[in-house]
C-alpha positions in Angstrom: 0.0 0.0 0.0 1.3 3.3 -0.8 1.5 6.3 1.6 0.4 9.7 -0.1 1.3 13.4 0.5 -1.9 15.1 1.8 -4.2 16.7 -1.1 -2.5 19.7 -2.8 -5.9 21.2 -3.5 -7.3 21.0 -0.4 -5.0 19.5 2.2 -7.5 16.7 2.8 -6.3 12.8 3.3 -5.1 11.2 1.0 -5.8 7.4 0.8 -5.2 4.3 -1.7 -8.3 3.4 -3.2 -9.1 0.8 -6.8 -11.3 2.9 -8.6 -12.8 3.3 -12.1 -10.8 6.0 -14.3 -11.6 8.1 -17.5 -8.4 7.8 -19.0 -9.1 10.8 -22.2 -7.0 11.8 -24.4 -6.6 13.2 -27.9 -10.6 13.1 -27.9 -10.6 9.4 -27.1 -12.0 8.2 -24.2 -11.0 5.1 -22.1 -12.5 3.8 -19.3 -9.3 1.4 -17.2 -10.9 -0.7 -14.4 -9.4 -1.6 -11.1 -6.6 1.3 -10.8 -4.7 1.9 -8.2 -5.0 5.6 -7.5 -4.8 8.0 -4.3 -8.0 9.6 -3.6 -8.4 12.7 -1.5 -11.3 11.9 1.2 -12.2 15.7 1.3 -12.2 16.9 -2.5 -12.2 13.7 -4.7 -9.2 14.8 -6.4 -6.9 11.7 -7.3 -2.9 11.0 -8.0 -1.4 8.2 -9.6 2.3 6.7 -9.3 3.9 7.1 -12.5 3.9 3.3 -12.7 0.3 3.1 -13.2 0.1 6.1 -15.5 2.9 4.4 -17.8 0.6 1.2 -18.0 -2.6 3.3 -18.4 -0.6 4.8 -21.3 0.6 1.5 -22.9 -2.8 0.1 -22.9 -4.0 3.6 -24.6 -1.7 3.3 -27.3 -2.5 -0.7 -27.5 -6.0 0.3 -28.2 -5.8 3.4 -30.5 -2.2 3.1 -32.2 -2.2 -0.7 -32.7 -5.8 -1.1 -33.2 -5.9 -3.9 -30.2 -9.3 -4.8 -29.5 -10.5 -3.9 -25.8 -12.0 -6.1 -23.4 -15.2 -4.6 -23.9 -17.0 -1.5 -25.6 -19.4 0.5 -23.9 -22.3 2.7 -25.8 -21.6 6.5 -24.8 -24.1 8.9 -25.1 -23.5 13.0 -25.5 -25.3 16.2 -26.0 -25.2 19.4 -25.8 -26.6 21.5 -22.9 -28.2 24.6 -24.2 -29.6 27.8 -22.5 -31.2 30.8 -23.6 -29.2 34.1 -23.2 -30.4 36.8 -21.5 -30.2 38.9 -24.3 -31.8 36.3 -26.5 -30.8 34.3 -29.2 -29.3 30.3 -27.9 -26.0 29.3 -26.3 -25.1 26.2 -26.2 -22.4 24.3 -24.0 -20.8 21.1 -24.6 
């Protein structure tokens, strides 16, 4: 088990925790299973050892670069969030 600095954000405790990480990048998104990460108890906000980052990368590059098939696919679903201005006319967010 690893020991962690307290948060940087927040100063909150920091403790080892598996967890289920968005891993995006380049626009892709990957969702990695059972990672080892330190989780703030206060803010949320997590930290990974460079170990586990590498891995997370190689398994990135696996999928994207090298066209290795994951171990699963999941069905995402996006849209936009839109609001009327003020002023009138539509904004949207994304």
């Amino acid at each position: 088990m690893t020991i962690y600095a307290d948060c940087s954000y927040c100063g909150g405790e920091v403790v080892e925790k598996k967890i289920e990480y968005d891993y995006r990048r380049q626009g892709n998104l990957m969702v990695v299973g059972n990672v080892a990460a330190g989780v703030c108890r206060q803010c949320g906000e997590k930290y990974f050892k460079p170990d586990v980052l590498k891995r997370m990368d190689e398994i990135y590059h696996d999928i994207f670069d090298r066209h290795r098939k994951p171990e699963r696919t999941l069905t995402l679903i996006r849209h936009s969030f839109c609001f009327r201005a003020v002023a009138g006319g539509v904004r949207c967010m994304s």
